[in-house]
N, CA, C and O atoms as a Tinker XYZ file with bonds, in Angstrom:
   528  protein
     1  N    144.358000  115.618000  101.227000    73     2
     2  CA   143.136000  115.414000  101.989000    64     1     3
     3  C    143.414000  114.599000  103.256000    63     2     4     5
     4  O    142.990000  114.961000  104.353000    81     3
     5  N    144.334000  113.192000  103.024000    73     3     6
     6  CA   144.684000  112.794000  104.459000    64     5     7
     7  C    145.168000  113.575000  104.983000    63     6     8     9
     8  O    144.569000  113.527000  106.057000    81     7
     9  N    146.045000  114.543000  105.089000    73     7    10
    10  CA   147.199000  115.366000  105.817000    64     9    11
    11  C    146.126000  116.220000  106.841000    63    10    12    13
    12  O    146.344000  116.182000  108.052000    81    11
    13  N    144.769000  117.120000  106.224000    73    11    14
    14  CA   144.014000  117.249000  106.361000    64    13    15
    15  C    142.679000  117.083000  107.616000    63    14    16    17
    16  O    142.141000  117.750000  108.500000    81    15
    17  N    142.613000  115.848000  107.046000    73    15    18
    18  CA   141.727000  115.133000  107.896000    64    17    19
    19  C    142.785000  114.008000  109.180000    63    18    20    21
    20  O    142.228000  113.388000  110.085000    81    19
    21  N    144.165000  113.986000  108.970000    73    19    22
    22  CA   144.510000  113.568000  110.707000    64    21    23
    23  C    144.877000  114.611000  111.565000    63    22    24    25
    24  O    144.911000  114.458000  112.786000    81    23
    25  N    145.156000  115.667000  111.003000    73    23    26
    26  CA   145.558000  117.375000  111.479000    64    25    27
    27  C    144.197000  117.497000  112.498000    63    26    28    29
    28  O    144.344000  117.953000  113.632000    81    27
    29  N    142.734000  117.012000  111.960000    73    27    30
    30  CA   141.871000  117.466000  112.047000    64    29    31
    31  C    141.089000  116.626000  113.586000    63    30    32    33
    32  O    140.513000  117.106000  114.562000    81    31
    33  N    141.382000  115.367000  113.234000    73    31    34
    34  CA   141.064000  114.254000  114.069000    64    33    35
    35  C    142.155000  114.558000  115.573000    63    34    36    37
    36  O    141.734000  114.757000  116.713000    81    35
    37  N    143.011000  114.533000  115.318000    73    35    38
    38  CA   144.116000  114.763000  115.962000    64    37    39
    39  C    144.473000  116.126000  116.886000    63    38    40    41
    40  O    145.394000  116.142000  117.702000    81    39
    41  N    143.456000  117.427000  116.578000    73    39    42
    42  CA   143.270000  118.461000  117.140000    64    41    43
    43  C    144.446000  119.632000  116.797000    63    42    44    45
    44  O    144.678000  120.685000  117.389000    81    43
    45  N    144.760000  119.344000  116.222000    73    43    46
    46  CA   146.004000  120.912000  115.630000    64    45    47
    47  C    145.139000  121.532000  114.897000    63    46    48    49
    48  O    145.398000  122.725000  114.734000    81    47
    49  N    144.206000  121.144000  114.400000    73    47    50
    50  CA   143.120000  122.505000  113.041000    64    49    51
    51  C    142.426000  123.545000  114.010000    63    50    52    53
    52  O    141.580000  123.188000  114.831000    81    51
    53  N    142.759000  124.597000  113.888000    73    51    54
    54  CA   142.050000  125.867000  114.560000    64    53    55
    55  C    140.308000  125.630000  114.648000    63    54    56    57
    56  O    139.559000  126.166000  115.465000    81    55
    57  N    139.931000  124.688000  113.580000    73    55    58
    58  CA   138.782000  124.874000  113.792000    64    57    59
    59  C    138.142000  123.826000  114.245000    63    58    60    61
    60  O    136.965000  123.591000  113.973000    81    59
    61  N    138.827000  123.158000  114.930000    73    59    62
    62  CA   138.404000  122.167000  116.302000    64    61    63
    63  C    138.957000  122.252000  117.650000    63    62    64    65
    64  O    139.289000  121.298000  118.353000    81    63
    65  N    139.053000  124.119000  118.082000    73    63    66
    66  CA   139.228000  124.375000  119.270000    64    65    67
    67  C    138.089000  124.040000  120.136000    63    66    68    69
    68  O    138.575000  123.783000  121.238000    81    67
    69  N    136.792000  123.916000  120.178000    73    67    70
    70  CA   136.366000  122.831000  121.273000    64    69    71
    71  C    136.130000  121.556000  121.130000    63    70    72    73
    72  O    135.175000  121.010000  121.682000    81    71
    73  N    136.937000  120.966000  120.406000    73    71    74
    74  CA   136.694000  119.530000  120.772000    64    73    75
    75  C    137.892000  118.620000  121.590000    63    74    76    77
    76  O    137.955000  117.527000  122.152000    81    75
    77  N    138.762000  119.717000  121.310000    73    75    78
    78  CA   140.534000  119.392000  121.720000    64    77    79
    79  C    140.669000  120.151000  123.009000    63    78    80    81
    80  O    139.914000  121.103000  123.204000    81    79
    81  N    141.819000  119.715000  124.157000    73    79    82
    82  CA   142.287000  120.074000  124.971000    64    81    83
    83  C    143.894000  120.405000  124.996000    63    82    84    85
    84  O    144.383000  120.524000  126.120000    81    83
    85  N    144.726000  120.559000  123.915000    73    83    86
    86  CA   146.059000  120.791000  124.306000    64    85    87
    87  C    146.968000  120.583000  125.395000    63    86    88    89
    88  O    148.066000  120.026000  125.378000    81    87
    89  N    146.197000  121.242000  126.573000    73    87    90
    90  CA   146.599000  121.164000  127.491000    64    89    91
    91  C    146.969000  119.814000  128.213000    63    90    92    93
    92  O    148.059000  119.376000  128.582000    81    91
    93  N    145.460000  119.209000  128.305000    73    91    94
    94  CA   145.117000  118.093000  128.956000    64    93    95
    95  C    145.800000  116.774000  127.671000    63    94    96    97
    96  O    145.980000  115.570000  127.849000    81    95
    97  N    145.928000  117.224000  127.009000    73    95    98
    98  CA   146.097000  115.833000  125.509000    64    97    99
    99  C    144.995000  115.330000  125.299000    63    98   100   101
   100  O    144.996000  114.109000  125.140000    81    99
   101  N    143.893000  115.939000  125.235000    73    99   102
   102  CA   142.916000  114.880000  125.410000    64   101   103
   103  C    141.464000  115.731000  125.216000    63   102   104   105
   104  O    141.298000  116.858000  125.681000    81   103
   105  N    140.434000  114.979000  124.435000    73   103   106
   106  CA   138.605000  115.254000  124.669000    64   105   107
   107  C    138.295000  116.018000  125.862000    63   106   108   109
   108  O    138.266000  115.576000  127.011000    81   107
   109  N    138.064000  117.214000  125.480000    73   107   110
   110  CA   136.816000  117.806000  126.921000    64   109   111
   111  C    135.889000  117.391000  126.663000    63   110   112   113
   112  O    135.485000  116.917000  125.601000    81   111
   113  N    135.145000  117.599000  128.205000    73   111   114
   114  CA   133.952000  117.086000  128.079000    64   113   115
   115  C    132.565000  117.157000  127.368000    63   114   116   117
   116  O    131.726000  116.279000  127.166000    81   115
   117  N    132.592000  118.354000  127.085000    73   115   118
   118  CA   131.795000  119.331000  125.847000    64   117   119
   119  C    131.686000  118.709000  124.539000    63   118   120   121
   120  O    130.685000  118.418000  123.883000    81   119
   121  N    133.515000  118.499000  124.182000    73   119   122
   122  CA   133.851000  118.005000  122.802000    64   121   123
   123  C    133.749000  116.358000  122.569000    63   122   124   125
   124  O    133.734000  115.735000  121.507000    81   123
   125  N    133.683000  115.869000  123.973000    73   123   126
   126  CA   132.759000  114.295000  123.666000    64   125   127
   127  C    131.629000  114.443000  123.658000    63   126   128   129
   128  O    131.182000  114.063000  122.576000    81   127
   129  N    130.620000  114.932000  124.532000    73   127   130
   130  CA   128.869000  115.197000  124.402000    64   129   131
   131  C    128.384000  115.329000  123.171000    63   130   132   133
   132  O    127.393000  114.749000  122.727000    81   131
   133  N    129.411000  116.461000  122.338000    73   131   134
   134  CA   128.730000  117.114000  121.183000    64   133   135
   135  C    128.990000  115.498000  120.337000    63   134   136   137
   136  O    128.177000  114.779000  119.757000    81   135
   137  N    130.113000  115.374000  120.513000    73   135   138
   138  CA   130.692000  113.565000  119.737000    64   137   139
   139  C    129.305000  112.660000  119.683000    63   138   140   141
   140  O    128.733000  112.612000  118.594000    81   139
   141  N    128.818000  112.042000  120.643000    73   139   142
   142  CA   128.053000  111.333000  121.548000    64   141   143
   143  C    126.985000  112.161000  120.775000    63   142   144   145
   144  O    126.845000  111.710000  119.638000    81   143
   145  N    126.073000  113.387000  121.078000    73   143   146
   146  CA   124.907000  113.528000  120.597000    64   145   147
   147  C    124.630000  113.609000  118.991000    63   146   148   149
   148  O    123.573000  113.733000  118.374000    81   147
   149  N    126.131000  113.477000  118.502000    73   147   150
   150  CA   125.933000  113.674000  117.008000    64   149   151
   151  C    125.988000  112.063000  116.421000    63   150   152   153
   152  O    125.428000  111.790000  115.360000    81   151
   153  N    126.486000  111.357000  116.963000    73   151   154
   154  CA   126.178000  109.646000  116.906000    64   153   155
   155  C    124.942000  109.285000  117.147000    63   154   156   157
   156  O    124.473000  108.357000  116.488000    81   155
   157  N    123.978000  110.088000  118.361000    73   155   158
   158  CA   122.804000  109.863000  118.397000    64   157   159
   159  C    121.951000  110.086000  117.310000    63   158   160   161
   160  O    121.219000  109.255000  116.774000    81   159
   161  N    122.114000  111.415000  116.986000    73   159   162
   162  CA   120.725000  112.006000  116.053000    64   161   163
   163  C    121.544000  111.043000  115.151000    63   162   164   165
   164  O    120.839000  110.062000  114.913000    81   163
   165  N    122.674000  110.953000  114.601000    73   163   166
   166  CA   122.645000  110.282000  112.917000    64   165   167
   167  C    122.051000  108.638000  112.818000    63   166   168   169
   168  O    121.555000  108.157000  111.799000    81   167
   169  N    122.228000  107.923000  114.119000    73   167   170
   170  CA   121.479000  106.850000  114.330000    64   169   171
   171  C    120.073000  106.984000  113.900000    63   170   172   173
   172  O    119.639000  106.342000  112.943000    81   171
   173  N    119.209000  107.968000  114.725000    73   171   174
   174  CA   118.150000  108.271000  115.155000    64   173   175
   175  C    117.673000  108.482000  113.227000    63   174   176   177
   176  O    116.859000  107.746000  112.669000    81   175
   177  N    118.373000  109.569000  112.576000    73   175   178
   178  CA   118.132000  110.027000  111.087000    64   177   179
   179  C    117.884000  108.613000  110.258000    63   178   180   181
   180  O    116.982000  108.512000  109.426000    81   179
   181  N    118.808000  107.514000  110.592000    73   179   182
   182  CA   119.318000  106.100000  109.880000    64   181   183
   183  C    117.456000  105.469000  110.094000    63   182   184   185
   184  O    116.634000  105.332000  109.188000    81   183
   185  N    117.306000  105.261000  111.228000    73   183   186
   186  CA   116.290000  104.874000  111.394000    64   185   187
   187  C    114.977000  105.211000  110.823000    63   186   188   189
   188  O    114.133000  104.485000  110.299000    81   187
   189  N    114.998000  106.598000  111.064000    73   187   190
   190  CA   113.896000  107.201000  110.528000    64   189   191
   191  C    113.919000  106.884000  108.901000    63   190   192   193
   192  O    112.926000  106.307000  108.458000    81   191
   193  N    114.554000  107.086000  108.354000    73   191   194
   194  CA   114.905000  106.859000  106.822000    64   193   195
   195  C    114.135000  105.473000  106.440000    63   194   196   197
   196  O    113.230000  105.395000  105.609000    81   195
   197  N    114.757000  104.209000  107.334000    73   195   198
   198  CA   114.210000  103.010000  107.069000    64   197   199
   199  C    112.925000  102.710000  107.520000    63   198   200   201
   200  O    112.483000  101.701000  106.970000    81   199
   201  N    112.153000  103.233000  108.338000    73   199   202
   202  CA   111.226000  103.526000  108.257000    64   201   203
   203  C    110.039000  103.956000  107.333000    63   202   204   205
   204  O    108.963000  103.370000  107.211000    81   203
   205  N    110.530000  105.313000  106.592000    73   203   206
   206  CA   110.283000  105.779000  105.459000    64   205   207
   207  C    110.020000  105.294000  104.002000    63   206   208   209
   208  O    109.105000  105.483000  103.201000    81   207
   209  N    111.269000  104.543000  103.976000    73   207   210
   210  CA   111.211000  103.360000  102.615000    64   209   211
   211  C    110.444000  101.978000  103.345000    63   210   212   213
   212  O    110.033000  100.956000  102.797000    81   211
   213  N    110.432000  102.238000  104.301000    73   211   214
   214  CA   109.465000  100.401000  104.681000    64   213   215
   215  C    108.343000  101.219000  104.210000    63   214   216   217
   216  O    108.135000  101.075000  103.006000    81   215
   217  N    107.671000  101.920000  104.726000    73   215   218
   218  CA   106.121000  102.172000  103.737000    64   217   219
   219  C    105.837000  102.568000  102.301000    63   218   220   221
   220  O    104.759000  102.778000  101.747000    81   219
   221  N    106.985000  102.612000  101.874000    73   219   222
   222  CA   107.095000  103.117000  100.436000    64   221   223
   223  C    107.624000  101.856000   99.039000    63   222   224   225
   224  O    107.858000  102.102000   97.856000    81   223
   225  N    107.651000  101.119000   99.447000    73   223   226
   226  CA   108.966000   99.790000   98.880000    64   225   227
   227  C    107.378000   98.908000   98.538000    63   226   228   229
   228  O    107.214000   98.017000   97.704000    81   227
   229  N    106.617000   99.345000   99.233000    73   227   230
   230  CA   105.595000   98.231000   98.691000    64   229   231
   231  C    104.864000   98.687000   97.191000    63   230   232   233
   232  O    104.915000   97.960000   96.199000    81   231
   233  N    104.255000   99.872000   97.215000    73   231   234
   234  CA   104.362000  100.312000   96.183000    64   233   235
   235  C    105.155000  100.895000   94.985000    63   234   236   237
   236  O    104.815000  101.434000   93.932000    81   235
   237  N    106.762000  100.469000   95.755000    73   235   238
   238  CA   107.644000  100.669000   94.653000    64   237   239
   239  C    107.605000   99.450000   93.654000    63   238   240   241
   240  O    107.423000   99.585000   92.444000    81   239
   241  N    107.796000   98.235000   94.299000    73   239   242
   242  CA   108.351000   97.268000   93.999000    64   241   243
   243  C    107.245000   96.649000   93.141000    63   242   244   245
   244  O    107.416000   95.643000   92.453000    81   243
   245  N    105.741000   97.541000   93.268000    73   243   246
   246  CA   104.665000   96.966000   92.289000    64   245   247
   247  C    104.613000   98.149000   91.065000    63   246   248   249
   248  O    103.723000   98.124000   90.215000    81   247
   249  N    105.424000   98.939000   91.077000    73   247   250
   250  CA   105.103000  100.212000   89.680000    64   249   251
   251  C    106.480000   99.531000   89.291000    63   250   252   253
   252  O    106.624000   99.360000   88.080000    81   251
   253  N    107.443000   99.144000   90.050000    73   251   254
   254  CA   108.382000   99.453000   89.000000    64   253   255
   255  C    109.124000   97.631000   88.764000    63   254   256   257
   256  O    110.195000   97.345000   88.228000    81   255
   257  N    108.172000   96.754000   89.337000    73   255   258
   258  CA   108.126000   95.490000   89.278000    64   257   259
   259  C    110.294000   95.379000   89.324000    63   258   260   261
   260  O    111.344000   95.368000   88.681000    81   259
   261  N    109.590000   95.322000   90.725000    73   259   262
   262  CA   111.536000   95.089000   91.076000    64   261   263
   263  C    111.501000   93.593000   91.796000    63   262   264   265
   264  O    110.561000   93.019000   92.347000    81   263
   265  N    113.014000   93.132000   91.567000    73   263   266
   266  CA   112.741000   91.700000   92.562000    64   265   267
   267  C    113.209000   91.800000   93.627000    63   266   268   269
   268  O    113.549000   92.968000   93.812000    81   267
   269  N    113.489000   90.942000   94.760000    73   267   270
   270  CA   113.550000   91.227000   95.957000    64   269   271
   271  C    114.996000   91.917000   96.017000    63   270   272   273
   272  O    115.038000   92.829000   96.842000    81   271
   273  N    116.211000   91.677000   95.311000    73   271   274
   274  CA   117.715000   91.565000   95.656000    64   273   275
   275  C    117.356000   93.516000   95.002000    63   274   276   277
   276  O    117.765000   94.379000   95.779000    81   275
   277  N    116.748000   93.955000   93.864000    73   275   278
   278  CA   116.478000   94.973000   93.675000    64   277   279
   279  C    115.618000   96.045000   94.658000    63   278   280   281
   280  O    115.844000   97.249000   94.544000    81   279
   281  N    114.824000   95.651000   95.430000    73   279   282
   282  CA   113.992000   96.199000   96.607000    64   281   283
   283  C    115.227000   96.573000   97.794000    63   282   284   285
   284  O    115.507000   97.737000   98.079000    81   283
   285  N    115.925000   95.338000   98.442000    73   283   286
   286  CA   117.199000   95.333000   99.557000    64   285   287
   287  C    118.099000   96.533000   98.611000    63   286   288   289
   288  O    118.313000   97.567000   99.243000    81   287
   289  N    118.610000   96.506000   97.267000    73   287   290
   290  CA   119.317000   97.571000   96.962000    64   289   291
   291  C    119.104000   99.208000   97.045000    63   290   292   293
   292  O    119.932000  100.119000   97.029000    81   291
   293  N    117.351000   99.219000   97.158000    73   291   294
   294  CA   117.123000  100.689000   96.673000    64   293   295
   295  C    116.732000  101.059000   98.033000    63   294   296   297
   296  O    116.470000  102.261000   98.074000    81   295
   297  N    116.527000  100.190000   99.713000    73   295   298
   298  CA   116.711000   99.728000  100.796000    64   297   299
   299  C    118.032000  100.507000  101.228000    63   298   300   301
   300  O    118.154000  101.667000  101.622000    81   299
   301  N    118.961000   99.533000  101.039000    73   299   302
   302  CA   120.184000  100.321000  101.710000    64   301   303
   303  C    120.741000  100.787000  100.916000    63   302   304   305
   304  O    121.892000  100.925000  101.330000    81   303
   305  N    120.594000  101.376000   99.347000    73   303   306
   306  CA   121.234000  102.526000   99.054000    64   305   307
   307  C    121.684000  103.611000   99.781000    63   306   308   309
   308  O    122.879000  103.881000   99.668000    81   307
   309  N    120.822000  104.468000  100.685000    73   307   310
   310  CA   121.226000  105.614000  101.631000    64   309   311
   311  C    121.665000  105.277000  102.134000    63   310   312   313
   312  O    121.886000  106.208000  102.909000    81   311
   313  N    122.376000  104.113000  102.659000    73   311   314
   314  CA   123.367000  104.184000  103.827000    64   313   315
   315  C    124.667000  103.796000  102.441000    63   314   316   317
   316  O    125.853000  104.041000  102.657000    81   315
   317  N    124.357000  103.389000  101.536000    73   315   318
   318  CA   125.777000  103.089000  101.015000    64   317   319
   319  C    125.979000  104.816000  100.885000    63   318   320   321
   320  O    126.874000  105.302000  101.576000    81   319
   321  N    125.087000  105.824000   99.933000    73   319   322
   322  CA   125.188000  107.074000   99.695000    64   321   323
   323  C    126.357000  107.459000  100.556000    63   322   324   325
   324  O    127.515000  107.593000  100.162000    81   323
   325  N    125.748000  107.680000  102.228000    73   323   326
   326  CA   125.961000  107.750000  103.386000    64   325   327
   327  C    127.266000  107.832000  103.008000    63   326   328   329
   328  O    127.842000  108.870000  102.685000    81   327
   329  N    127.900000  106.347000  103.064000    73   327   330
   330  CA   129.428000  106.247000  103.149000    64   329   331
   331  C    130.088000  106.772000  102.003000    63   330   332   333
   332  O    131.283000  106.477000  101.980000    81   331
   333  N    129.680000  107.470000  101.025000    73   331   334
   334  CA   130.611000  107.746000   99.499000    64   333   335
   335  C    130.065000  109.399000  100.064000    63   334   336   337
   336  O    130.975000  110.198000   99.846000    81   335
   337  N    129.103000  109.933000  100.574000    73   335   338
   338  CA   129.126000  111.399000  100.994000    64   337   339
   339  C    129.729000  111.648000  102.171000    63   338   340   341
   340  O    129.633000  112.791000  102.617000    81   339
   341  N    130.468000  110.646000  102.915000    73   339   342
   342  CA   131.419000  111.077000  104.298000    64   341   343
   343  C    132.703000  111.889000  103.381000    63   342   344   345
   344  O    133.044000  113.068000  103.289000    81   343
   345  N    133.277000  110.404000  102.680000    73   343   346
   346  CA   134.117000  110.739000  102.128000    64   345   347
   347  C    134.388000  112.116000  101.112000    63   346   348   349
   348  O    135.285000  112.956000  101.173000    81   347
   349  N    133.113000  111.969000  100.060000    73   347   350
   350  CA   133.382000  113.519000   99.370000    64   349   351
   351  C    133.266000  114.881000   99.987000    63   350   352   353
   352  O    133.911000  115.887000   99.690000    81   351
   353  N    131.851000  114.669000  101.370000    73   351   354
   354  CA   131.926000  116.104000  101.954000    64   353   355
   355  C    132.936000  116.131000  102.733000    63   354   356   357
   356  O    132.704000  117.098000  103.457000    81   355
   357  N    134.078000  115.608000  103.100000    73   355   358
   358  CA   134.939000  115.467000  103.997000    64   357   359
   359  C    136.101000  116.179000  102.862000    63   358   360   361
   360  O    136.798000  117.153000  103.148000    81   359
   361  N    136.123000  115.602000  101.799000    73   359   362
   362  CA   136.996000  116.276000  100.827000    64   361   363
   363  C    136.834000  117.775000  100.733000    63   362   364   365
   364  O    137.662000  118.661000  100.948000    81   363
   365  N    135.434000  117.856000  100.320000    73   363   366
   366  CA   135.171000  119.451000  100.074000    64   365   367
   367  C    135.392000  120.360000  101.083000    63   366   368   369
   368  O    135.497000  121.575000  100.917000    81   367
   369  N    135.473000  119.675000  102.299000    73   367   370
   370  CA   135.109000  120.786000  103.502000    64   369   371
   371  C    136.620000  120.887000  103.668000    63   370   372   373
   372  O    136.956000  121.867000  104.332000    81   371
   373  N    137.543000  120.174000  103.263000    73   371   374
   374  CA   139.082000  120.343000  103.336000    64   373   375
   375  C    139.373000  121.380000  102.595000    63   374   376   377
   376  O    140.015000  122.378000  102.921000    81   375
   377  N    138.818000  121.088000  101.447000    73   375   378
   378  CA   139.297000  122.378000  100.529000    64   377   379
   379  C    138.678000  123.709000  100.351000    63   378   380   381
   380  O    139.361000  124.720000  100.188000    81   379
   381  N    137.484000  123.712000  100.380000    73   379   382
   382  CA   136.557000  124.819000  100.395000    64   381   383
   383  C    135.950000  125.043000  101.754000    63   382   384   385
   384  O    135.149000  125.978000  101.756000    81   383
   385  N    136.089000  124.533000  102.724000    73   383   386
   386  CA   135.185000  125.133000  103.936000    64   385   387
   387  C    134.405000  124.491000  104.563000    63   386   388   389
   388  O    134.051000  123.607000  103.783000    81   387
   389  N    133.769000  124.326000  105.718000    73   387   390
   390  CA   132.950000  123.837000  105.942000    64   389   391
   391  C    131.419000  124.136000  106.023000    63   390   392   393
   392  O    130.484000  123.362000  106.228000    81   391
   393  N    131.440000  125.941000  105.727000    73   391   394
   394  CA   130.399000  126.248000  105.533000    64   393   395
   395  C    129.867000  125.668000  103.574000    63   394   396   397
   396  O    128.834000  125.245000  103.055000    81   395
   397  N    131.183000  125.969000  103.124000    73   395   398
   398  CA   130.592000  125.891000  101.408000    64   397   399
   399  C    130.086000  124.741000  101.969000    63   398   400   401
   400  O    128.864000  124.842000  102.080000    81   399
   401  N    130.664000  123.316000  102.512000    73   399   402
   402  CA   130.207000  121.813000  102.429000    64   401   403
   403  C    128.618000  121.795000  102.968000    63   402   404   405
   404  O    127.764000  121.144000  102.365000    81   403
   405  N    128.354000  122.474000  104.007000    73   403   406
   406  CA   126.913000  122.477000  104.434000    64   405   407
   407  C    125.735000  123.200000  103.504000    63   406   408   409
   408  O    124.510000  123.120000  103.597000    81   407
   409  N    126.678000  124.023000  102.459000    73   407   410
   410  CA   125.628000  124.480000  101.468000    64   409   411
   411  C    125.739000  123.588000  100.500000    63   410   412   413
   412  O    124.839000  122.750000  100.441000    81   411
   413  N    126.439000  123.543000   99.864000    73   411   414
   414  CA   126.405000  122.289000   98.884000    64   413   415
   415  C    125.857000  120.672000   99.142000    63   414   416   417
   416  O    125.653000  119.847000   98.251000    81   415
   417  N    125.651000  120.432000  100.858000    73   415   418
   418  CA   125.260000  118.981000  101.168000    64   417   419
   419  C    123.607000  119.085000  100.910000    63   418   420   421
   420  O    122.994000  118.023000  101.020000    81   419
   421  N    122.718000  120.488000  100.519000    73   419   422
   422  CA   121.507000  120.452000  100.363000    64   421   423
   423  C    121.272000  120.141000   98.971000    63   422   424   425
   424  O    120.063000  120.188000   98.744000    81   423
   425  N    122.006000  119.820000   97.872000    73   423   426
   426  CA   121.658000  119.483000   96.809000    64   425   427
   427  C    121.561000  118.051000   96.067000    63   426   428   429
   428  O    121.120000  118.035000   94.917000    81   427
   429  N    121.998000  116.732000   96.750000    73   427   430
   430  CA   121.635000  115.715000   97.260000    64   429   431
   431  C    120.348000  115.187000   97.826000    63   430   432   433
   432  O    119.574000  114.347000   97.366000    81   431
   433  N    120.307000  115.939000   99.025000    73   431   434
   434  CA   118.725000  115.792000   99.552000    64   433   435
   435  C    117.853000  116.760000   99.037000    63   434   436   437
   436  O    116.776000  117.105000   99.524000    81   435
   437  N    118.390000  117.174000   98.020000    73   435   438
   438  CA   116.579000  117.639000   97.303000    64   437   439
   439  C    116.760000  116.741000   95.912000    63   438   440   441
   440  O    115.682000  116.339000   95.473000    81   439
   441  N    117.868000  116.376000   95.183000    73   439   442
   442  CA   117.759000  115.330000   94.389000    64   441   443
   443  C    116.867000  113.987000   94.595000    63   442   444   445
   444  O    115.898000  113.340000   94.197000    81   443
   445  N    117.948000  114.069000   95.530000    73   443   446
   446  CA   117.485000  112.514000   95.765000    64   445   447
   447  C    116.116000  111.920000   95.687000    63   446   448   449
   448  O    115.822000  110.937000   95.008000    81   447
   449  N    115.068000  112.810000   96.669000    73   447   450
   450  CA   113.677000  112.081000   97.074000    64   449   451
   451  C    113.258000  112.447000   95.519000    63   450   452   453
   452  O    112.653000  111.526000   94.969000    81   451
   453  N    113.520000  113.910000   94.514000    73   451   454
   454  CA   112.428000  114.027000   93.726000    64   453   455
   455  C    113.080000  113.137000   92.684000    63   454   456   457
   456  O    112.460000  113.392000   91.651000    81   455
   457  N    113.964000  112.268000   92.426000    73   455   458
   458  CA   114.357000  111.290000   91.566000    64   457   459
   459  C    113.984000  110.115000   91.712000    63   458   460   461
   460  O    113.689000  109.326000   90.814000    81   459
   461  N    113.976000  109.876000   93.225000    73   459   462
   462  CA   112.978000  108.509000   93.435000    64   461   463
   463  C    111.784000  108.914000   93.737000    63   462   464   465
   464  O    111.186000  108.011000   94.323000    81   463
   465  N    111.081000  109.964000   93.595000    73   463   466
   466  CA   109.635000  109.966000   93.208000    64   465   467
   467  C    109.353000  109.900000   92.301000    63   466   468   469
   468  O    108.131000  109.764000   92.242000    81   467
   469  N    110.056000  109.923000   90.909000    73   467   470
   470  CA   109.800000  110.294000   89.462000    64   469   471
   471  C    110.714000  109.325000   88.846000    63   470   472   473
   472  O    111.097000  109.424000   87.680000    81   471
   473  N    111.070000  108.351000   89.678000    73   471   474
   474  CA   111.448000  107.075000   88.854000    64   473   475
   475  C    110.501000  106.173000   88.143000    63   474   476   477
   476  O    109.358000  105.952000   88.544000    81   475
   477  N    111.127000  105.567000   86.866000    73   475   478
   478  CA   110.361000  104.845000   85.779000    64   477   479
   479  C    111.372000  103.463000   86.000000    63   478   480   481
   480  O    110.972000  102.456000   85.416000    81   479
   481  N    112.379000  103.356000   86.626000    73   479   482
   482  CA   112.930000  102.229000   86.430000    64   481   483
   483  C    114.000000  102.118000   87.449000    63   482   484   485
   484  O    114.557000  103.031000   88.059000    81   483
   485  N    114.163000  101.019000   87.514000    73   483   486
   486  CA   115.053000  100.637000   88.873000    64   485   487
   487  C    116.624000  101.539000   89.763000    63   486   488   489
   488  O    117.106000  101.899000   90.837000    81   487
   489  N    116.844000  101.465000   87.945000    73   487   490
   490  CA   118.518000  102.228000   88.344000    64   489   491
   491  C    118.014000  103.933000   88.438000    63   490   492   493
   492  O    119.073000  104.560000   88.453000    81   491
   493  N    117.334000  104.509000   88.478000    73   491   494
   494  CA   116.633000  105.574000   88.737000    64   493   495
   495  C    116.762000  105.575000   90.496000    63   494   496   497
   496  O    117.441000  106.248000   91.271000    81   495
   497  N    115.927000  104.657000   90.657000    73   495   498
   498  CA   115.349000  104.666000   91.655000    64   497   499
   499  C    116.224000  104.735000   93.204000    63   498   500   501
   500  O    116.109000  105.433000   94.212000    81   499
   501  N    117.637000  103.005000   92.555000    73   499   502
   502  CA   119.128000  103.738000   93.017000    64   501   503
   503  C    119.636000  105.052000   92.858000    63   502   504   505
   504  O    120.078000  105.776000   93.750000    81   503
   505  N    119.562000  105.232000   91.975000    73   503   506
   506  CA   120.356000  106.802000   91.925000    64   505   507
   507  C    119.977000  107.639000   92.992000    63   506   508   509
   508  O    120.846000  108.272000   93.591000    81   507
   509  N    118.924000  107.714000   93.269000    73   507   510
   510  CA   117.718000  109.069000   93.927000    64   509   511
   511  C    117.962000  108.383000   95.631000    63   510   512   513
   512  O    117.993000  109.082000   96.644000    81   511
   513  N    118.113000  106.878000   95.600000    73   511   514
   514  CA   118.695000  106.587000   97.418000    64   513   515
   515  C    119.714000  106.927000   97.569000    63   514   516   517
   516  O    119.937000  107.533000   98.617000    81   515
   517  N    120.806000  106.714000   96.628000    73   515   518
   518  CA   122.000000  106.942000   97.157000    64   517   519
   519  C    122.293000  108.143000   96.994000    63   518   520   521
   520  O    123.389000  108.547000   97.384000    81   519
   521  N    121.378000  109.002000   96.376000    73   519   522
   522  CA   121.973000  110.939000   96.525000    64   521   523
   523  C    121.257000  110.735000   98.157000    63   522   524   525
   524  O    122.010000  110.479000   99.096000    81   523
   525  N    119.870000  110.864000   98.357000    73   523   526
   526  CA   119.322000  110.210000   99.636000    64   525   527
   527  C    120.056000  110.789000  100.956000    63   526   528
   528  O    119.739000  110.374000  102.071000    81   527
């Protein structure tokens, strides 16, 4: 999977002919923009998310009588998710594709919300952010 993913970063994988220049050694300009607007929206997604659980955490934290260090956990669960699904869809898309990885990354986000809607108890409630 490392061998993989510096092949990949590094621009020798066929299937990062526009983000690489060979020629030049170096980022076209295209293949930074797309860089750059995909840092945007995932910011932009981060936000929105916390947003989402700020109006929702109040009535979590009274059904499922959580304490505060339990509220901050089920809080930034999705961003921990976040970092343990770089790593596995990064695995899968090494081995199987990157289309299989974009079909398979929809089964997470339909977990996730209907597990923390239908949570009875805290570690539930983690589970369903960090699929998230």
């Amino acid at each position: 999977y490392i061998q993989h993913l510096s092949v990949a970063i590094m621009g020798g994988h066929k299937g990062m002919k526009g983000l690489t220049d060979r020629h030049h050694g170096g980022m076209t300009k295209s293949g930074i923009s797309r860089l750059v607007l995909l840092a945007i929206f995932s910011g932009m997604l981060f936000g929105v998310d916390l947003g989402c659980i700020g109006g929702g955490i109040g009535g979590m934290r009274a059904d499922l009588d959580l304490s505060s260090l339990q509220v901050e956990a089920i809080v930034s669960g999705c961003k921990g998710g976040a970092v343990i699904g770089c790593f596995l869809g990064g695995a899968w898309m090494a081995v199987y594709g990157r289309k299989s990885a974009i079909a398979m990354a929809i089964i997470p986000f339909l977990a996730g919300p209907i597990l923390t809607g239908l949570s009875n108890q805290f570690w539930q409630a983690l589970v369903g952010r960090l699929l998230a």
